[in-house]
CHARMM internal coordinates of N, CA and C (Angstrom, degrees):
IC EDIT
DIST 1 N 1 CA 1.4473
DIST 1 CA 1 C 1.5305
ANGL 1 N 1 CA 1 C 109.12
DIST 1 C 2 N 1.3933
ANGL 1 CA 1 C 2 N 118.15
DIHE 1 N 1 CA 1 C 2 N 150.31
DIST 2 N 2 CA 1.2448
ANGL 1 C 2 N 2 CA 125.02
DIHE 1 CA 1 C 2 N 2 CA -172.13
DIST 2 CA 2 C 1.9142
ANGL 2 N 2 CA 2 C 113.35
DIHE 1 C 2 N 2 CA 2 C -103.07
DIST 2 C 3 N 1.0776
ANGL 2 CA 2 C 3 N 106.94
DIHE 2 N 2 CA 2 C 3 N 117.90
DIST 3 N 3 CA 1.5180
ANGL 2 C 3 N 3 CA 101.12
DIHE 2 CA 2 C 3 N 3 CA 162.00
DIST 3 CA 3 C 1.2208
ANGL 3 N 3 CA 3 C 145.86
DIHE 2 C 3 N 3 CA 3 C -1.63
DIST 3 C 4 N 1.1139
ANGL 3 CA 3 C 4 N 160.00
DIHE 3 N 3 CA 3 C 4 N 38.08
DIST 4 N 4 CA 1.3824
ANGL 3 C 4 N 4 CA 140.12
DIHE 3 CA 3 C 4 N 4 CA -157.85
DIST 4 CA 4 C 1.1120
ANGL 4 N 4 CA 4 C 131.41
DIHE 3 C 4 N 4 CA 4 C -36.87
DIST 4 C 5 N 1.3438
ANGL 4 CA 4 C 5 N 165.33
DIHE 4 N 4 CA 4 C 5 N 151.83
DIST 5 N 5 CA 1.8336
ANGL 4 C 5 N 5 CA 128.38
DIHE 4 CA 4 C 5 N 5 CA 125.52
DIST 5 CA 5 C 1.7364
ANGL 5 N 5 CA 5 C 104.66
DIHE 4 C 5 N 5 CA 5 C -112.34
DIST 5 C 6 N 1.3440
ANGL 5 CA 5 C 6 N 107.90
DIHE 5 N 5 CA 5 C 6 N 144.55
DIST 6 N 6 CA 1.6089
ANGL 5 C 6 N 6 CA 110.97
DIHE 5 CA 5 C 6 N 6 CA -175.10
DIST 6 CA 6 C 2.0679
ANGL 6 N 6 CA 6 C 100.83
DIHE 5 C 6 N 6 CA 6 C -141.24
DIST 6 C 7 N 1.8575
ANGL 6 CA 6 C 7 N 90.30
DIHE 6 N 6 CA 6 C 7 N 105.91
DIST 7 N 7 CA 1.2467
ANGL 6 C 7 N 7 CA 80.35
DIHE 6 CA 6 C 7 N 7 CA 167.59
DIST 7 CA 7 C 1.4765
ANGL 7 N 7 CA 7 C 159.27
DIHE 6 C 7 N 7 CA 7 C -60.38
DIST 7 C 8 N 1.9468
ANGL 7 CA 7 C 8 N 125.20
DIHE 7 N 7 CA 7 C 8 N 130.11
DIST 8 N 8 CA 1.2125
ANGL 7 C 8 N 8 CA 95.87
DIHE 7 CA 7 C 8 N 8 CA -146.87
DIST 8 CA 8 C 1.8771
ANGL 8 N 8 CA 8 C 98.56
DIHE 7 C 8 N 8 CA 8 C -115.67
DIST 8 C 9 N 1.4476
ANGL 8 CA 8 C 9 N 105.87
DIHE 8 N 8 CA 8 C 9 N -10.90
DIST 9 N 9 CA 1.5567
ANGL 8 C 9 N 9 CA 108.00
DIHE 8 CA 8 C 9 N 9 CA 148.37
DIST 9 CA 9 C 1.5736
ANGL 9 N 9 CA 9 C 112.50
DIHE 8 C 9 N 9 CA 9 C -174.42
DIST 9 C 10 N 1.2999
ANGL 9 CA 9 C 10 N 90.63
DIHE 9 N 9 CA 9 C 10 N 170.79
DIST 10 N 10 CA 1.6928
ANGL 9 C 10 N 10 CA 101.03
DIHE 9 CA 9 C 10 N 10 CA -178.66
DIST 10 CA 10 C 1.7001
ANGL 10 N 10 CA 10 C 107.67
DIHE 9 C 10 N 10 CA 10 C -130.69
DIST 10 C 11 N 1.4409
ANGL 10 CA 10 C 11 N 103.47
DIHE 10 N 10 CA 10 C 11 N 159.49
DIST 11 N 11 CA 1.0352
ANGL 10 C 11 N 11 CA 116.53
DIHE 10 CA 10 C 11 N 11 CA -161.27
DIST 11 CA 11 C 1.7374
ANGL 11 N 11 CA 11 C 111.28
DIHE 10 C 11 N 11 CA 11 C -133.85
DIST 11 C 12 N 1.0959
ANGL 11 CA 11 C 12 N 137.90
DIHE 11 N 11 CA 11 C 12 N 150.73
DIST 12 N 12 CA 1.6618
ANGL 11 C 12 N 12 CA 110.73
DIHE 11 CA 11 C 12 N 12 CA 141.90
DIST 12 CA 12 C 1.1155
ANGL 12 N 12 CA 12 C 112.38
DIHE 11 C 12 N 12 CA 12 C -136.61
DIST 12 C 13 N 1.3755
ANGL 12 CA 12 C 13 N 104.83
DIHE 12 N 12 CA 12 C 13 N 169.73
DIST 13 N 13 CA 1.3274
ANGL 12 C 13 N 13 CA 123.61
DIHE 12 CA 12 C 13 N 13 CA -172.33
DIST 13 CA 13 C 2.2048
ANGL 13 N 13 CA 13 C 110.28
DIHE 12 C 13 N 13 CA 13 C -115.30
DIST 13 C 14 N 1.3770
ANGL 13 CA 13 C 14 N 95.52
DIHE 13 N 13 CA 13 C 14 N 127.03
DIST 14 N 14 CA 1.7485
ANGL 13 C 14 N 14 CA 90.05
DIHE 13 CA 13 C 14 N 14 CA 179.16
DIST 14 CA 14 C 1.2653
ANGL 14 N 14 CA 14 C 107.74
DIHE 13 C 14 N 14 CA 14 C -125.43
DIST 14 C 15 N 1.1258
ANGL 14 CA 14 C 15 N 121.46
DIHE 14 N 14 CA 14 C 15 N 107.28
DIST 15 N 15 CA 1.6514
ANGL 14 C 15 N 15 CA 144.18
DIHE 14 CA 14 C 15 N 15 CA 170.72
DIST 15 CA 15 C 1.4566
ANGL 15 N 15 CA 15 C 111.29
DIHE 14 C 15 N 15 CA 15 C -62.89
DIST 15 C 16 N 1.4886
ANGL 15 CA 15 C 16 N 133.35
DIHE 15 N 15 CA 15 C 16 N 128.63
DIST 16 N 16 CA 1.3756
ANGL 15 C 16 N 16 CA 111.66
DIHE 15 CA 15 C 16 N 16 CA -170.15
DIST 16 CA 16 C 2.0179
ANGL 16 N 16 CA 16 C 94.57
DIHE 15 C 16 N 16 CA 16 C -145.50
DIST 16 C 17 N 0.6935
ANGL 16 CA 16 C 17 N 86.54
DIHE 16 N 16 CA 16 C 17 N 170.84
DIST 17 N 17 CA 1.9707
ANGL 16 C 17 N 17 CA 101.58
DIHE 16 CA 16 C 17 N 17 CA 179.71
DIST 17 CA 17 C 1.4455
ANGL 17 N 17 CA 17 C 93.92
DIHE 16 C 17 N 17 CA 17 C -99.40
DIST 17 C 18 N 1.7164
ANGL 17 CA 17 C 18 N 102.31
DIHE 17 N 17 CA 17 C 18 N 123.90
DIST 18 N 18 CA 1.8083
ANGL 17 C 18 N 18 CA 104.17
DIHE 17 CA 17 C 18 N 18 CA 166.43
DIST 18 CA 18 C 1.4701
ANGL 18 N 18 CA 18 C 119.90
DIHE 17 C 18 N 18 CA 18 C -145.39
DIST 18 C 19 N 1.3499
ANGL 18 CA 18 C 19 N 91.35
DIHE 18 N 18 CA 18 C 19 N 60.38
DIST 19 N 19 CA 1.6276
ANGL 18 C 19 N 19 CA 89.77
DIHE 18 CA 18 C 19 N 19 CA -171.18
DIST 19 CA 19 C 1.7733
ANGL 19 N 19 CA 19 C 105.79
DIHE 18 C 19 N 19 CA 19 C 121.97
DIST 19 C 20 N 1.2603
ANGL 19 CA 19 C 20 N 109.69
DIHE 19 N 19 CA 19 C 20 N 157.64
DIST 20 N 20 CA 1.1164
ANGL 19 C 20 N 20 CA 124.49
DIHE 19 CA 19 C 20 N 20 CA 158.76
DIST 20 CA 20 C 2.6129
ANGL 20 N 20 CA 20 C 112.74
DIHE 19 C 20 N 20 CA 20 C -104.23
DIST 20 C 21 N 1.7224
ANGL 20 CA 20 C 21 N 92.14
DIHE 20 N 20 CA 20 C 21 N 146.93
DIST 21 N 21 CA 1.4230
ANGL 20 C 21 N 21 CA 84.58
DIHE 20 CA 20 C 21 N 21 CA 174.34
DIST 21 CA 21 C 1.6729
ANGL 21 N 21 CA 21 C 107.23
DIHE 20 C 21 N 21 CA 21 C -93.15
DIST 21 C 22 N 1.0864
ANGL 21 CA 21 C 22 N 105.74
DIHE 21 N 21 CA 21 C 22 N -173.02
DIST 22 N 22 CA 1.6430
ANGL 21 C 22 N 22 CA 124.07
DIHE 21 CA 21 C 22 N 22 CA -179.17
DIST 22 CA 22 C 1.3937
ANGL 22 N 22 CA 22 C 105.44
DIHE 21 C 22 N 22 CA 22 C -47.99
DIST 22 C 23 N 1.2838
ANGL 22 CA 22 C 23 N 138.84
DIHE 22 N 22 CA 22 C 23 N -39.44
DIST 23 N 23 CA 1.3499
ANGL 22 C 23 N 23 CA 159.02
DIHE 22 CA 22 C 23 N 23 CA -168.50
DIST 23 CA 23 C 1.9189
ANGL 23 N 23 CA 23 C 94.17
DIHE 22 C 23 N 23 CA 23 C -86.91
DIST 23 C 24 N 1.0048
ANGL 23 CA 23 C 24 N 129.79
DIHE 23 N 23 CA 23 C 24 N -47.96
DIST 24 N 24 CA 1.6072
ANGL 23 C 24 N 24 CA 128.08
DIHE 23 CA 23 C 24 N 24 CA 172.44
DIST 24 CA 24 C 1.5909
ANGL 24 N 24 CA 24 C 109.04
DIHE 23 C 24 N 24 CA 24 C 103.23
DIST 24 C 25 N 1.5852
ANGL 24 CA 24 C 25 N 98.64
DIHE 24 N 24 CA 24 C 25 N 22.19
DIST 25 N 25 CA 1.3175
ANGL 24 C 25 N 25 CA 107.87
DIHE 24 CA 24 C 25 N 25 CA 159.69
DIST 25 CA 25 C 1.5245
ANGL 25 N 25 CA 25 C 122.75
DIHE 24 C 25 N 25 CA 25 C -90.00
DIST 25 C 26 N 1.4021
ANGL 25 CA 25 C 26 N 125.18
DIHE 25 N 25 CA 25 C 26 N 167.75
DIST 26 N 26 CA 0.8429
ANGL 25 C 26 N 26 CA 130.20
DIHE 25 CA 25 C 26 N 26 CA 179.73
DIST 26 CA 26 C 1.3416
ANGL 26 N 26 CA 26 C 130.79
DIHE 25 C 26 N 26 CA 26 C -64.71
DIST 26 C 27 N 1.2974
ANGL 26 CA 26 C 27 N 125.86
DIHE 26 N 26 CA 26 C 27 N 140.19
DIST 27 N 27 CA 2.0023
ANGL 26 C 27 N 27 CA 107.64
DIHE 26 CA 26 C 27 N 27 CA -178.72
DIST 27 CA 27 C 1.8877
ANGL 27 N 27 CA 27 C 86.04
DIHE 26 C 27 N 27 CA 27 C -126.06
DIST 27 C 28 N 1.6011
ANGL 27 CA 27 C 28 N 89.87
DIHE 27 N 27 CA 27 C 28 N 103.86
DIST 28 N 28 CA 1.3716
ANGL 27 C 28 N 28 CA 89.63
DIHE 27 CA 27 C 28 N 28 CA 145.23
DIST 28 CA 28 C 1.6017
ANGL 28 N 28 CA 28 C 131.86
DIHE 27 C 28 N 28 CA 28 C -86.68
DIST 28 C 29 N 1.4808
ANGL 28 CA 28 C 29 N 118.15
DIHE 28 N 28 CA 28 C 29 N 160.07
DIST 29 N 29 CA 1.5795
ANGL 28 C 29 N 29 CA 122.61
DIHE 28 CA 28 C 29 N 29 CA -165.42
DIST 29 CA 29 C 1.8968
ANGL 29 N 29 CA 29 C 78.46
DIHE 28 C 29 N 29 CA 29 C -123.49
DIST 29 C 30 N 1.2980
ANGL 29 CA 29 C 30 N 109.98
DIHE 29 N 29 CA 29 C 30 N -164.78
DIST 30 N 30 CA 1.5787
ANGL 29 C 30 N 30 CA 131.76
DIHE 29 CA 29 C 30 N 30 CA -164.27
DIST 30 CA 30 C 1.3887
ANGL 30 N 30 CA 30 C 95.72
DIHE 29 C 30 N 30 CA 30 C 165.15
DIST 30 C 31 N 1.8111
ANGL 30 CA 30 C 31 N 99.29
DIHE 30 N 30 CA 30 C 31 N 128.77
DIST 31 N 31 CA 1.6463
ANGL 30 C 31 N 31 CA 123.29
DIHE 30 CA 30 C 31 N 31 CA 161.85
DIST 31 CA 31 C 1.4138
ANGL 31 N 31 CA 31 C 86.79
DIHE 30 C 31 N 31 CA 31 C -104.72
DIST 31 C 32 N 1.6037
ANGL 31 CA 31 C 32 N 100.71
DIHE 31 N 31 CA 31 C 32 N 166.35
DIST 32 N 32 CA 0.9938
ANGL 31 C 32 N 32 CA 116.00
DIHE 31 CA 31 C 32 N 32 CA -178.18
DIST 32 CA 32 C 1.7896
ANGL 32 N 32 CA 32 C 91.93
DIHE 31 C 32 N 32 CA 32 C -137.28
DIST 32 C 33 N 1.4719
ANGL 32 CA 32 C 33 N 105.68
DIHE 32 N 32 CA 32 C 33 N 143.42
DIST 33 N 33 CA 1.7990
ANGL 32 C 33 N 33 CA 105.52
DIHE 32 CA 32 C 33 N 33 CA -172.07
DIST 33 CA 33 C 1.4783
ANGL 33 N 33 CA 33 C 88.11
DIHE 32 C 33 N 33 CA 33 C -128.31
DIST 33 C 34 N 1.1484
ANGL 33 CA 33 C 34 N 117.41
DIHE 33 N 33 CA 33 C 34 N 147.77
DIST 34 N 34 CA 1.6132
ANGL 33 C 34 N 34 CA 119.95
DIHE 33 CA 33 C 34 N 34 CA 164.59
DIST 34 CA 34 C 1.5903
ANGL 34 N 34 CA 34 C 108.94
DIHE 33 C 34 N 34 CA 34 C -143.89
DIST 34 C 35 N 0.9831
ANGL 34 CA 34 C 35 N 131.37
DIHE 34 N 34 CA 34 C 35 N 165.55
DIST 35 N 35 CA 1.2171
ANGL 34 C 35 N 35 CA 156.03
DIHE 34 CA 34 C 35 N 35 CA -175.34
DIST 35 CA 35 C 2.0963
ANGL 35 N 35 CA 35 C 108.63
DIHE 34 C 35 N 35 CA 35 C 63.34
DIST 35 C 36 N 1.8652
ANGL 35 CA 35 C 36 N 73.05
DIHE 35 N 35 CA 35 C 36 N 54.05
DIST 36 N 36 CA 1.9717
ANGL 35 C 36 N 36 CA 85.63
DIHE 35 CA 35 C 36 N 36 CA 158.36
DIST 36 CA 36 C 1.0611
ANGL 36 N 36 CA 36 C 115.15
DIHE 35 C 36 N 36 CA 36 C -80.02
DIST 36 C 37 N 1.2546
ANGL 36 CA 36 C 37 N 114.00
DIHE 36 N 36 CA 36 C 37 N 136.09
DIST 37 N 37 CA 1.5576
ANGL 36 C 37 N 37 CA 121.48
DIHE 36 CA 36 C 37 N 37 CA -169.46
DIST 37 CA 37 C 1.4886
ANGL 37 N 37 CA 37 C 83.45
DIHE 36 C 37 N 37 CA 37 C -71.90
DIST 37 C 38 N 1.7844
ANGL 37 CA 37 C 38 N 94.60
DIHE 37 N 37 CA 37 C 38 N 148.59
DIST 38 N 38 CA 1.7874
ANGL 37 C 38 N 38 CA 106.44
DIHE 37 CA 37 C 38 N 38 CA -161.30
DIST 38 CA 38 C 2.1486
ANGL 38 N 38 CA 38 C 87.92
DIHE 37 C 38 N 38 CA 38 C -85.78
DIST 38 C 39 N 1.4375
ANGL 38 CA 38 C 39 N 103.38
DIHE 38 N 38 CA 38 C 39 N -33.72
DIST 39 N 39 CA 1.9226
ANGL 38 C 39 N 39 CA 95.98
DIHE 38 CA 38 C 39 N 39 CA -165.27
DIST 39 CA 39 C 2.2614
ANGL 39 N 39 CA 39 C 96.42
DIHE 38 C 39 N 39 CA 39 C -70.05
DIST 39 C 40 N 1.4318
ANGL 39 CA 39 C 40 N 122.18
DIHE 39 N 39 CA 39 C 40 N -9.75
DIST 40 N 40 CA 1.3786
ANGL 39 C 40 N 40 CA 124.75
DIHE 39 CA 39 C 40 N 40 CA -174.53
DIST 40 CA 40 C 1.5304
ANGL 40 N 40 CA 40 C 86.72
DIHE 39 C 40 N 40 CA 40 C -46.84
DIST 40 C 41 N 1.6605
ANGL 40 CA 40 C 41 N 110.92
DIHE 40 N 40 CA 40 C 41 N 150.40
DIST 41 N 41 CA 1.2615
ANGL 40 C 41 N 41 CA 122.57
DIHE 40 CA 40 C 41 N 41 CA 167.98
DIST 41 CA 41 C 1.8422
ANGL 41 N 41 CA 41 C 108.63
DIHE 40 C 41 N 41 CA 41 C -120.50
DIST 41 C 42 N 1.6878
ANGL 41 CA 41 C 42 N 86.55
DIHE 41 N 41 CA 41 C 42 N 141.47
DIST 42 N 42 CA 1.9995
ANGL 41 C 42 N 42 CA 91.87
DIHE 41 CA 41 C 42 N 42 CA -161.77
DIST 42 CA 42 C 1.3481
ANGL 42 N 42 CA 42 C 101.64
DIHE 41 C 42 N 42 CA 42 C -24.25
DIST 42 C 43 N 1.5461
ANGL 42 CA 42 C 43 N 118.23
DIHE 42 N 42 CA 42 C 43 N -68.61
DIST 43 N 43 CA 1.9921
ANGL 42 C 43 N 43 CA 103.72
DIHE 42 CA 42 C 43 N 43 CA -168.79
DIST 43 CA 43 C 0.8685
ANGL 43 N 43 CA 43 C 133.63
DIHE 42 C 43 N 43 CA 43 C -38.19
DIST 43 C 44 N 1.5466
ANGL 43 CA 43 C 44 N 117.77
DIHE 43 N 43 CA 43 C 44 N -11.42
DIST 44 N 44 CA 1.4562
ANGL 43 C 44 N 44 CA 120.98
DIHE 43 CA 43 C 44 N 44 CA -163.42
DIST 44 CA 44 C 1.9913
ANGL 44 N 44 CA 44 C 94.67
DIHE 43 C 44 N 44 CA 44 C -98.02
DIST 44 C 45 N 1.3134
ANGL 44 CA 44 C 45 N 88.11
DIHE 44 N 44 CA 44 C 45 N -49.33
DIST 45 N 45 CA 1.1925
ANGL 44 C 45 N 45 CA 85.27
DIHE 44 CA 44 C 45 N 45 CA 146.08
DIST 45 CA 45 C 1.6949
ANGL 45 N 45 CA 45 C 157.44
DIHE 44 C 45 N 45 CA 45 C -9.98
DIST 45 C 46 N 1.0467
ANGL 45 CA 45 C 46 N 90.29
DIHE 45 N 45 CA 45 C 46 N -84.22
DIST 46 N 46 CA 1.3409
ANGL 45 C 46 N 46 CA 104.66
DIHE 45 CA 45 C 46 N 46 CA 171.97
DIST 46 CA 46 C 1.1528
ANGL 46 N 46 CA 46 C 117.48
DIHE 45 C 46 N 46 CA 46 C -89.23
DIST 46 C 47 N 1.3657
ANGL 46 CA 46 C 47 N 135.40
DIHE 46 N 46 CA 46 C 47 N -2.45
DIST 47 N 47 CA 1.0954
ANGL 46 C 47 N 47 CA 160.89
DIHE 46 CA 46 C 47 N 47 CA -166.55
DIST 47 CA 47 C 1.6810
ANGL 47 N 47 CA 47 C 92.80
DIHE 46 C 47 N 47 CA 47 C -92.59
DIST 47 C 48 N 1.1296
ANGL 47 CA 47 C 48 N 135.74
DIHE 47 N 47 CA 47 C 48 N -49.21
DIST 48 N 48 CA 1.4147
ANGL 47 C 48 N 48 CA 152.08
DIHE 47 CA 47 C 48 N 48 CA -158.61
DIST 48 CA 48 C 1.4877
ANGL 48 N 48 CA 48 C 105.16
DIHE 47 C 48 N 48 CA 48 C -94.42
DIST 48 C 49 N 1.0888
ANGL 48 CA 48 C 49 N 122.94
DIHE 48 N 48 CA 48 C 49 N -48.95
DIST 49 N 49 CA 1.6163
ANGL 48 C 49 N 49 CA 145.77
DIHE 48 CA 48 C 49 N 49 CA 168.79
DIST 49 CA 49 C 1.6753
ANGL 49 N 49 CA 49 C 91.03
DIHE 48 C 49 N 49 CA 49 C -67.30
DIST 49 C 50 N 1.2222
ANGL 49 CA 49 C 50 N 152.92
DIHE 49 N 49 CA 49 C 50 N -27.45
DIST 50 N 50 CA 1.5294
ANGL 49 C 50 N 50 CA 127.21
DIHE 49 CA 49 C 50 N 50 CA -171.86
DIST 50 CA 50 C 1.6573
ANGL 50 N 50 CA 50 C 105.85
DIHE 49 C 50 N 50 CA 50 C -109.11
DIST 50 C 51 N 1.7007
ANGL 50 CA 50 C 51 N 102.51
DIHE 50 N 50 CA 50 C 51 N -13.81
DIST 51 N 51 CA 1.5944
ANGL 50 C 51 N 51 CA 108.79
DIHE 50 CA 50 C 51 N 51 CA 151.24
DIST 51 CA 51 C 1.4733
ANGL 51 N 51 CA 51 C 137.13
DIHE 50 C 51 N 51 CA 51 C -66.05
DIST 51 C 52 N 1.3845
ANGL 51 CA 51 C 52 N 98.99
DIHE 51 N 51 CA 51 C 52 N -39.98
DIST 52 N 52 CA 1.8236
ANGL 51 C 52 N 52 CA 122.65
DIHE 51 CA 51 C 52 N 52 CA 152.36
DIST 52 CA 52 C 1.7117
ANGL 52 N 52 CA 52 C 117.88
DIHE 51 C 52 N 52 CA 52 C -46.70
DIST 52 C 53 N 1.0380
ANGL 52 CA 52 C 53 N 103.09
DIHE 52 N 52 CA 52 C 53 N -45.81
DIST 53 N 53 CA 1.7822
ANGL 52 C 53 N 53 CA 114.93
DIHE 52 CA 52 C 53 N 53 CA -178.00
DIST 53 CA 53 C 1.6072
ANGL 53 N 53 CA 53 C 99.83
DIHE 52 C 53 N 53 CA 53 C -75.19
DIST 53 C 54 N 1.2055
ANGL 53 CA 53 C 54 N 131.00
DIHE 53 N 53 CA 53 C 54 N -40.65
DIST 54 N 54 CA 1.3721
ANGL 53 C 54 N 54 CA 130.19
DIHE 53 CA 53 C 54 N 54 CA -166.63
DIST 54 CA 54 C 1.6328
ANGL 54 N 54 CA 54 C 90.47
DIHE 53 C 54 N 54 CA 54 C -84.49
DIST 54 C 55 N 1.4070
ANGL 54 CA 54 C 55 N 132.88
DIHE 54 N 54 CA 54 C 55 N -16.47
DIST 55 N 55 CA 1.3157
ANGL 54 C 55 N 55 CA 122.69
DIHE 54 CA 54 C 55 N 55 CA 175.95
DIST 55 CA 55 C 1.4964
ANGL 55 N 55 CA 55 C 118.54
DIHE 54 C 55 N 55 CA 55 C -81.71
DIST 55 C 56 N 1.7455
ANGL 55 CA 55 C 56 N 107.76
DIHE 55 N 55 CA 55 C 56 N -44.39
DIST 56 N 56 CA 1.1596
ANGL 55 C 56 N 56 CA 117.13
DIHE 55 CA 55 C 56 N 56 CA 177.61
DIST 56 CA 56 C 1.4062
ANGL 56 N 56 CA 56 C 108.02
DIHE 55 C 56 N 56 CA 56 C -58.49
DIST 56 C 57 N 1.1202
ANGL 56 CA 56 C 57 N 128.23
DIHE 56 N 56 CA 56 C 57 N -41.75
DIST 57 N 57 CA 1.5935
ANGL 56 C 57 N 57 CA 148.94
DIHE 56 CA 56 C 57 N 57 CA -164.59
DIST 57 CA 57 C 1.8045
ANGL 57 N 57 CA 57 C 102.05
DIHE 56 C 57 N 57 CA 57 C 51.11
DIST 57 C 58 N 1.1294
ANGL 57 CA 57 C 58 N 101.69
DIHE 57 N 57 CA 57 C 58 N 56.93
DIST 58 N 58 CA 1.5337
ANGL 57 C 58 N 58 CA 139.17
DIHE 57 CA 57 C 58 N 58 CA 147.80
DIST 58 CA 58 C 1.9104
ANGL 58 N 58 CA 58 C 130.94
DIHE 57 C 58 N 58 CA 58 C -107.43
DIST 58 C 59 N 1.0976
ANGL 58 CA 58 C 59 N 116.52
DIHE 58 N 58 CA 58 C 59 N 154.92
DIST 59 N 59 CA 1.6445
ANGL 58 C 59 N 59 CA 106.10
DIHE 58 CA 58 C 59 N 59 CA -166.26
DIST 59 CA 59 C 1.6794
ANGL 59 N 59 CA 59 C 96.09
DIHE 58 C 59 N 59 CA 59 C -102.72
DIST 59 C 60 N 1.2939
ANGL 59 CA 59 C 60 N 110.05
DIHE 59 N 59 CA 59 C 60 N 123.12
DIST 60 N 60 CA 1.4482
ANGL 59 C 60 N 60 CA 112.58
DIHE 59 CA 59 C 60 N 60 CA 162.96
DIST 60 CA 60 C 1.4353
ANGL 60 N 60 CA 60 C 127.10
DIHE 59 C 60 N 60 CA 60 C -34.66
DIST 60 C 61 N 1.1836
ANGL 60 CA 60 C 61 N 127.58
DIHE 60 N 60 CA 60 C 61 N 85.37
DIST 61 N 61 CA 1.3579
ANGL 60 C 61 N 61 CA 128.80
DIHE 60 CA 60 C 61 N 61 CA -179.53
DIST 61 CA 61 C 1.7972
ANGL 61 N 61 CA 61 C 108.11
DIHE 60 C 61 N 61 CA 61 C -58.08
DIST 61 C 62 N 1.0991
ANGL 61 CA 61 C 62 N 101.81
DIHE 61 N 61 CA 61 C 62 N -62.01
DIST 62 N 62 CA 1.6040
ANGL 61 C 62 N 62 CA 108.39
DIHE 61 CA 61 C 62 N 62 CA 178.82
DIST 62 CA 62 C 1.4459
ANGL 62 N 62 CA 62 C 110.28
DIHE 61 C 62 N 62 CA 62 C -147.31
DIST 62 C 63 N 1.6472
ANGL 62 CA 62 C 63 N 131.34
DIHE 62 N 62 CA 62 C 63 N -177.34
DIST 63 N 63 CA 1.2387
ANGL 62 C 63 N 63 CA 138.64
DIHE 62 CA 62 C 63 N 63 CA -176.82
DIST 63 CA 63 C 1.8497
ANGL 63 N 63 CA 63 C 97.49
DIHE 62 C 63 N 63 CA 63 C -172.46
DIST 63 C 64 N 1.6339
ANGL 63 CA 63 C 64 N 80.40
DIHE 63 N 63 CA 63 C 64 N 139.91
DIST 64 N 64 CA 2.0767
ANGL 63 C 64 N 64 CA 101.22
DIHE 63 CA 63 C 64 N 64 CA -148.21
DIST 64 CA 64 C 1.6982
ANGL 64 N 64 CA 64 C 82.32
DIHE 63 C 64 N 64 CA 64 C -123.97
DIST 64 C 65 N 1.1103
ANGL 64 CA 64 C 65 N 141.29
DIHE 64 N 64 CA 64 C 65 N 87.35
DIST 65 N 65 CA 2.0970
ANGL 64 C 65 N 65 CA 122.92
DIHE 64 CA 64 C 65 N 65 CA 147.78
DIST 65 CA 65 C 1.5187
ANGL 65 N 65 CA 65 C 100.53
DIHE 64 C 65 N 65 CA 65 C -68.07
DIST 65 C 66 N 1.1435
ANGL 65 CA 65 C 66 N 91.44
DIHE 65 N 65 CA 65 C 66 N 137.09
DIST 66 N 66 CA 1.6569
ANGL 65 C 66 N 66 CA 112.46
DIHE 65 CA 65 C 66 N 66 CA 172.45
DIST 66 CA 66 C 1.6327
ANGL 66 N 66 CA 66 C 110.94
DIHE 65 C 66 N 66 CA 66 C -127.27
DIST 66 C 67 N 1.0504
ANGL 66 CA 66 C 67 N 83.74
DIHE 66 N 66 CA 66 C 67 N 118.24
DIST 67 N 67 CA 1.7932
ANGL 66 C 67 N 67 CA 97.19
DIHE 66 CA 66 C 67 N 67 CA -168.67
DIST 67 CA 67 C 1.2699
ANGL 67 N 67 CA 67 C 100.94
DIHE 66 C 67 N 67 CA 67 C -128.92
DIST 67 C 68 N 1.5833
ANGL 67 CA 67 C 68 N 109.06
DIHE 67 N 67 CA 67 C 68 N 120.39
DIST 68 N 68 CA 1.5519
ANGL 67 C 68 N 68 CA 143.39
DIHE 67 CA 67 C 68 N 68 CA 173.01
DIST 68 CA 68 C 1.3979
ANGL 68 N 68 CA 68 C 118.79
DIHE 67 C 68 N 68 CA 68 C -83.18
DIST 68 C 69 N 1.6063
ANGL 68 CA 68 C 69 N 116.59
DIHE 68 N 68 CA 68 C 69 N 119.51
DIST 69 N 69 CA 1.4721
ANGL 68 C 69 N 69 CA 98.64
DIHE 68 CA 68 C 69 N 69 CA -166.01
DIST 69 CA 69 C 1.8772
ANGL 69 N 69 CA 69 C 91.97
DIHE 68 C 69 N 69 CA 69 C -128.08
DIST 69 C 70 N 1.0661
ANGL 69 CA 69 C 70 N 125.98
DIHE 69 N 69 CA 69 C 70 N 159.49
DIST 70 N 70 CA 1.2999
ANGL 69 C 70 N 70 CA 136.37
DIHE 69 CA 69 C 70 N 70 CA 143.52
DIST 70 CA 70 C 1.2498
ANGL 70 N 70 CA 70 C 134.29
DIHE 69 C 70 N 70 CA 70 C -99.89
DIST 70 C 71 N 1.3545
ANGL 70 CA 70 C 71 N 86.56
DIHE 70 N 70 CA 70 C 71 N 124.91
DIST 71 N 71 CA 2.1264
ANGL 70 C 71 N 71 CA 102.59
DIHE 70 CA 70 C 71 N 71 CA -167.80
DIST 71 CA 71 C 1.7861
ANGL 71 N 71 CA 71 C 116.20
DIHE 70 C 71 N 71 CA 71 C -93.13
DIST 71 C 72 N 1.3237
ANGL 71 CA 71 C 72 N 115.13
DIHE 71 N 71 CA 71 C 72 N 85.51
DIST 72 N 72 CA 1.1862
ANGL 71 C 72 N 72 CA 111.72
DIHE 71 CA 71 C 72 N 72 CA 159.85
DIST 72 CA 72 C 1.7842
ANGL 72 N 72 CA 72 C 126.68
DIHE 71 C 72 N 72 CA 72 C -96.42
DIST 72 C 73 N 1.5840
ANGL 72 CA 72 C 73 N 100.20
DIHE 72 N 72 CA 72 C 73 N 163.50
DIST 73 N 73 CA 1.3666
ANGL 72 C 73 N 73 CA 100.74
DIHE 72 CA 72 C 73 N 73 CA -154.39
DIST 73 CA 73 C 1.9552
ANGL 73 N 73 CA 73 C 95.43
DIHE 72 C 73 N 73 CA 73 C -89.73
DIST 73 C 74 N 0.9100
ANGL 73 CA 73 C 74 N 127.68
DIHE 73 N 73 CA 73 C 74 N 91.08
DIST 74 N 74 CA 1.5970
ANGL 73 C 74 N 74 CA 132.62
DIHE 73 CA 73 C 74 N 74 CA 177.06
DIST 74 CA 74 C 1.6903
ANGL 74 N 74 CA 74 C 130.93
DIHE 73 C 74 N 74 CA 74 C -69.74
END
COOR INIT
IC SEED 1 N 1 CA 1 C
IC BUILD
């Protein structure tokens, strides 16, 4: 029998630049979003996350989906 996997949610994560510390390094911050619809496809995605950045009026450092799947044996 073969594996399944069936997604059971997604999440993302947005990493952003906010400042420099005392040292003149960088301080990244991170939101955390959950209840991404699991069928959303990445563009839409990121598409939503670069609307978020124009809100924060911070520069997108990075962007993390985390998608949770359950593995049954079918």
């Amino acid at each position: 029998m073969a594996a399944k996997s069936t997604k059971l949610e997604s999440s993302m994560v947005l990493k952003y630049k906010d400042g420099t510390d005392k040292n003149g390094k960088d301080k990244i911050k991170k939101l955390n979003f959950s209840k991404v619809k699991t069928s959303a496809v990445d563009q839409d995605v990121f598409d939503v996350a670069k609307s978020i950045e124009t809100l924060l009026g911070k520069t997108l450092n990075e962007l993390i989906r985390v998608d949770q799947n359950g593995i049954t044996n079918a």
